[in-house]
C-alpha positions in Angstrom: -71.5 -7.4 -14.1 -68.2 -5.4 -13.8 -67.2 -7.3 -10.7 -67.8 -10.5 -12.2 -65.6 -9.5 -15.3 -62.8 -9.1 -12.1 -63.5 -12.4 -10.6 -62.6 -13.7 -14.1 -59.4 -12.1 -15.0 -58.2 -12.3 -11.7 -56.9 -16.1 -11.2 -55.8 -15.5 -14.9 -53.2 -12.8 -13.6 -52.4 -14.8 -10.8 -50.9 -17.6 -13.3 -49.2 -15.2 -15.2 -47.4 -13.9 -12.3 -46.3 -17.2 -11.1 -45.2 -18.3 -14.4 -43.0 -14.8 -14.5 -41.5 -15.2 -11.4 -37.8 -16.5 -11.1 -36.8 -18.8 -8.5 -34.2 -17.9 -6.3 -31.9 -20.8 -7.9 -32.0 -19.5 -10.8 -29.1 -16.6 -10.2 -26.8 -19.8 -9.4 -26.3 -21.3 -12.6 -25.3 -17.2 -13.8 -21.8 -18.5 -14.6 -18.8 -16.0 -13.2 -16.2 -14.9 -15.1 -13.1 -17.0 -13.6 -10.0 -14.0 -12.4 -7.7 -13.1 -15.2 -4.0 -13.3 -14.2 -3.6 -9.1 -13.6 -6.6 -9.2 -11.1 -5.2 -12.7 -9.2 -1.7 -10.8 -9.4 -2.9 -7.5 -7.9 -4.9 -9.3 -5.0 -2.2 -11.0 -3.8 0.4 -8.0 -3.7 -2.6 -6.5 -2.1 -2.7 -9.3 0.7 1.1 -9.1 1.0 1.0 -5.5 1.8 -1.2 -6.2 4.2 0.4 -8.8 5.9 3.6 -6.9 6.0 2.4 -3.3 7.3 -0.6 -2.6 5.2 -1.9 0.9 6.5 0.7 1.5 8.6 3.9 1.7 5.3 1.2 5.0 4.6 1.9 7.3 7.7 5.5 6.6 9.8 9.2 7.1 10.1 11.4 4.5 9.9 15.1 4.4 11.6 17.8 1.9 10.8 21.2 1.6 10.0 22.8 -0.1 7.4 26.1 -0.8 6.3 27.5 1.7 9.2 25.2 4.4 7.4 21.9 5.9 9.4 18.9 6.0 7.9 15.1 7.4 8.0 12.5 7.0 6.2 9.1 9.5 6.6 5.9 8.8 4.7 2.9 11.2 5.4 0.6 9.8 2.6 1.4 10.8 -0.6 5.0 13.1 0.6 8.0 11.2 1.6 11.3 11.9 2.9 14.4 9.8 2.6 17.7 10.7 4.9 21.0 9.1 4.8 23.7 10.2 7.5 27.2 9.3 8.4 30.9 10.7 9.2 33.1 10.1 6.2 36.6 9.2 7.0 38.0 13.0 7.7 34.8 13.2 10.3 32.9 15.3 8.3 28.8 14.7 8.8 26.9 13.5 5.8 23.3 14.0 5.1 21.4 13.0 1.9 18.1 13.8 1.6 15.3 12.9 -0.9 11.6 13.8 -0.9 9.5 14.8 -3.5 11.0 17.2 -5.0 14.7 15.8 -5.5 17.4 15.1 -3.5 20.1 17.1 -1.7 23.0 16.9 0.0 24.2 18.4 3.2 28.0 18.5 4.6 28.4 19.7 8.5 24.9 21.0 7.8 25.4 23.3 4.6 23.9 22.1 1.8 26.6 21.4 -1.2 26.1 21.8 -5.1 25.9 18.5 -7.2 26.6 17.7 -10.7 23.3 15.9 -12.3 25.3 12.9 -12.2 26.2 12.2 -8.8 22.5 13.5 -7.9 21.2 10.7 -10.1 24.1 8.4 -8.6 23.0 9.7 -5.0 19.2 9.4 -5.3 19.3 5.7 -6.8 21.3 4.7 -4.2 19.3 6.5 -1.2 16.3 5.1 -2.5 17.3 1.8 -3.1 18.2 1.2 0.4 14.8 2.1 1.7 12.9 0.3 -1.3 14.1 -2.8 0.1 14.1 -2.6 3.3 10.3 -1.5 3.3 9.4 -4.1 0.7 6.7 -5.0 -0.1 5.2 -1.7 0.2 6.7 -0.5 -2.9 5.1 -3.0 -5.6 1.9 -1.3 -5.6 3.9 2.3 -7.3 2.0 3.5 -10.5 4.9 2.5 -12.9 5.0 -1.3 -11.2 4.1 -3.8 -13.7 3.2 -7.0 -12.0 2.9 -10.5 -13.6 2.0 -13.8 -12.2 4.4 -16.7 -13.1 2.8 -19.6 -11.4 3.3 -21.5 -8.4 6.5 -23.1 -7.4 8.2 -25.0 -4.6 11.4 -24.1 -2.6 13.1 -25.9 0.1 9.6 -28.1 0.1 7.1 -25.2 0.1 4.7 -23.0 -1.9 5.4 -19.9 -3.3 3.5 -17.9 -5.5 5.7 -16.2 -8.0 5.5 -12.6 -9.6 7.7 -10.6 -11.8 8.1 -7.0 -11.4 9.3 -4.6 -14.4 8.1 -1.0 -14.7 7.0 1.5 -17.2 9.6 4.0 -18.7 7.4 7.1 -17.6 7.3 7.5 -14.1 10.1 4.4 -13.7 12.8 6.1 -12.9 16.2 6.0 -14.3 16.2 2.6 -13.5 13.0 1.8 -15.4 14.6 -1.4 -17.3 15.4 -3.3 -13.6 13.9 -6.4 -13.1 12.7 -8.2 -9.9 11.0 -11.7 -9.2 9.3 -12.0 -5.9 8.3 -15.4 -4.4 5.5 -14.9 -1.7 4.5 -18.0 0.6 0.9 -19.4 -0.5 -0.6 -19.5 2.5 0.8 -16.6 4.4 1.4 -14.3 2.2 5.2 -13.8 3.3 8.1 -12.2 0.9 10.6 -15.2 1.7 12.3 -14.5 -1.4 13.4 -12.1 -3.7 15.4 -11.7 -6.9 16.4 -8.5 -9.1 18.9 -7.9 -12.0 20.2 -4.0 -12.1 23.5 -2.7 -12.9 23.5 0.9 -11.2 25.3 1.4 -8.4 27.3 -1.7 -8.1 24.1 -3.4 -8.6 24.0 -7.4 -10.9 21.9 -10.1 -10.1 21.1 -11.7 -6.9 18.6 -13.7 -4.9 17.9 -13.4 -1.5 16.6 -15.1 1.1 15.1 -14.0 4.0 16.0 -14.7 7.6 15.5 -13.4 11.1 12.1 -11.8 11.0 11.2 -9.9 13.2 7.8 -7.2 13.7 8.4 -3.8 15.0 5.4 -1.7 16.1 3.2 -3.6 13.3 5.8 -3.3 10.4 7.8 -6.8 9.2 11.2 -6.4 8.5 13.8 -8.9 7.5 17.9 -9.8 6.9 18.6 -11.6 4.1 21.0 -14.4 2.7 22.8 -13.0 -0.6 23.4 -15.1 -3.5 24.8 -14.7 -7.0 24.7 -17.2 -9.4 28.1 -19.7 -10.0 27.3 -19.1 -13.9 27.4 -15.4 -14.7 25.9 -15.6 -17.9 22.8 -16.8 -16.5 20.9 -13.5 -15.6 17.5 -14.6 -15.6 16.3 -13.5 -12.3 13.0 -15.5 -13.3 15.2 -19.3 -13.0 17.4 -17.9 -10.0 14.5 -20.5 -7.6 15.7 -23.5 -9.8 19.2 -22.2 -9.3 18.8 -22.2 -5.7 17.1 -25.9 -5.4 20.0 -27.4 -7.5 22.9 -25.7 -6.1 23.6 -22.8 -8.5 23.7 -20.3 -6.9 27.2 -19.0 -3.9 26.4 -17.1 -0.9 27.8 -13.3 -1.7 27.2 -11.7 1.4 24.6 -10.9 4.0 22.2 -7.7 4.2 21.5 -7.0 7.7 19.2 -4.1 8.8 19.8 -3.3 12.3 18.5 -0.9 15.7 15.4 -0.8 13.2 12.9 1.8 15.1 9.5 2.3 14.2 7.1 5.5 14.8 3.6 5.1 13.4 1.9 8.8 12.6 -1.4 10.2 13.5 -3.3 10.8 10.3 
């Protein structure tokens, strides 16, 4: 009797399971949420990195000169050092050097005192060097505030384009700088770049990027640079249009040269 109680529940169970069970199409019509603008900004720094140096920005030294002045730049992880080296005009051999603890400055190889302002002075202008010419490594820096402005065209092709500002705690003494950067849509490049600061001889410029070149992994670039023909037009944000329609002069051209690259062991 108990068995046939069984026999009778049993294909009930069965049709209760089957009616329970969700079909495998079902989990496609779960709509996603579409990316907001922070995440679609953040993934395509994140790509640019990548296709830059990615890993490699993390653990080297980098050589170059500049402007007749010797640079190098060393990045262990998290602890950095920055050098600048030269002869001023008496012969006397220069060395600047920031890490994270401050900078310092060297003359013939005996470290000199400095008032707080020409340590500021000295420090913004060391690090300004190497922040470009290791771009775009920097934009992912806890005080970097990224926003995504769209796509545009220049000189016939795509560019995505993001704004950079940064927080006043942990910004620097240049916290209130702004950059625009204009990465290629499909590869990913920095072709372009435009900032607006006022320290050390600083203003607003655009740039444009020419013989590229890859050493040991790491791309590196010269650049074209242009100040706009109407001075009170700062906007770094317009300076593409500016470009496209002619307003914009060519200043001068930055050229980082006998670039040398030494990628560290972990």
């Amino acid at each position: 009797m108990y068995f046939k109680k069984i026999l009778q529940i049993l294909p009930l169970l069965v049709i209760l399971a089957c009616n329970n069970t969700k079909k495998p199409t079902d989990t496609k019509t779960i709509p996603m949420p579409a990316p907001t603008e922070k995440t679609k900004v953040q993934l395509l720094v994140d790509q640019a990195i990548v296709k830059h140096g990615g890993k490699l920005y993390e653990n080297a030294i980098v050589k170059f000169t500049f402007r007749d002045r010797q640079y190098k730049a060393t990045r262990r992880g998290a602890s950095f050092e920055y050098e600048r080296s030269w002869a001023d005009s008496t012969g006397q051999q220069m060395r600047d050097i920031l890490n994270n603890g401050g900078l310092y400055r060297e003359i013939n190889g005996k470290r000199v005192e400095l008032s707080a302002e020409d340590q500021a002075k000295y420090t913004s202008s060391v690090n300004s060097v190497i922040y470009f010419a290791l771009l775009p490594s920097s934009l992912n820096d806890a005080a970097v505030i990224k926003e995504y402005l769209g796509e545009v065209n220049i000189k016939s092709k795509p560019y995505h384009k993001i704004k950079v500002t940064f927080q006043q705690d942990g910004g620097g003494e240049d916290f209130d700088d702004e950059y625009v950067y204009w990465l290629h849509r499909d590869s990913l490049t920095m072709d372009y770049l435009a900032y607006n600061f006022q320290e050390d001889g600083g203003g607003a410029r655009f740039r444009e990027a020419y013989n590229i070149r890859y050493e040991n992994g790491i791309r590196f670039a010269d650049y074209i640079n242009y100040q706009p023909k109407d001075t009170a037009n700062l906007k770094v944000e317009t300076f593409d249009g500016a470009f496209e329609s002619g307003g914009l002069k060519e200043l001068s051209k930055i050229e980082t040269e006998n670039v040398e690259v030494i990628i560290l062991k972990e």
